[in-house]
N, C-alpha and C positions, 0 to 999 in steps of 0.2 A: 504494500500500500504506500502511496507517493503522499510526501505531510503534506498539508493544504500552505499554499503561501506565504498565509499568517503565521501559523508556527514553523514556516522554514527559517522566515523572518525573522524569528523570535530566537529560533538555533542560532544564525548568524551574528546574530547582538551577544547575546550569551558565550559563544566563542570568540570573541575580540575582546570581550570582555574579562574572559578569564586567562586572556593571554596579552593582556598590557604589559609594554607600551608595543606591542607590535600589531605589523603591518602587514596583510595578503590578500594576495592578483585571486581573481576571478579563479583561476584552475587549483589554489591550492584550497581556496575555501571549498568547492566542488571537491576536491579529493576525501579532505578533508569532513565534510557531511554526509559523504557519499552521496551527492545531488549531482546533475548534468551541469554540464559547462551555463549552458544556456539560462538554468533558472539558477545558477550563483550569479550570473554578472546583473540579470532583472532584480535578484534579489539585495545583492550590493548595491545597487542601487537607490533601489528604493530604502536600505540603511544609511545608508550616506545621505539622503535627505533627513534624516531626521535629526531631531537634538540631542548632540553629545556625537554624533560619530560624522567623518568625512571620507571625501577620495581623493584621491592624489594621486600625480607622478613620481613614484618614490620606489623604494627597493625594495620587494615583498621580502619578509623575515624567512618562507618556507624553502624557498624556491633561489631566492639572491637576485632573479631578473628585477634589472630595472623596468617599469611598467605601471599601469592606473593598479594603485591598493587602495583597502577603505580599511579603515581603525578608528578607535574610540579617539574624537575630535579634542578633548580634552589634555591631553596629554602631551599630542604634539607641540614641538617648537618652533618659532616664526623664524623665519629666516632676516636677519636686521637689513 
């Protein structure tokens, strides 16, 4: 059985979460949840709009590629 949206959603907040301060691309979240490419990047998305997490061109923690990751928005640091 495939989770419904909302609590893939809910997986994905929950896993950046318990892995601050880091950062991961669309395939290592998908590895990672064991979800399809396709509904980690929908779903990073629609994480990264919400408050408290972002995306970015940054270095995914799982993987080392440089590329778009999403992470809990709080943590990161601005660049001066």
């Amino acid at each position: 059985m495939t989770p419904s949206p909302r609590s893939a959603a809910g997986d994905v907040r929950r896993f950046l979460e318990q892995r601050l301060p880091c950062s991961y691309c669309d395939a290592c979240l998908a590895l990672n949840l064991q979800i399809s490419l396709e509904e980690a990047k929908t779903i990073a998305l629609t994480v990264a709009d919400s408050p408290g997490f972002i995306r970015r061109h940054h270095k995914c923690d799982a993987c080392g590629r440089a590329i778009e990751v999403t992470c809990v928005g709080r943590h990161v640091r601005q660049r001066s």
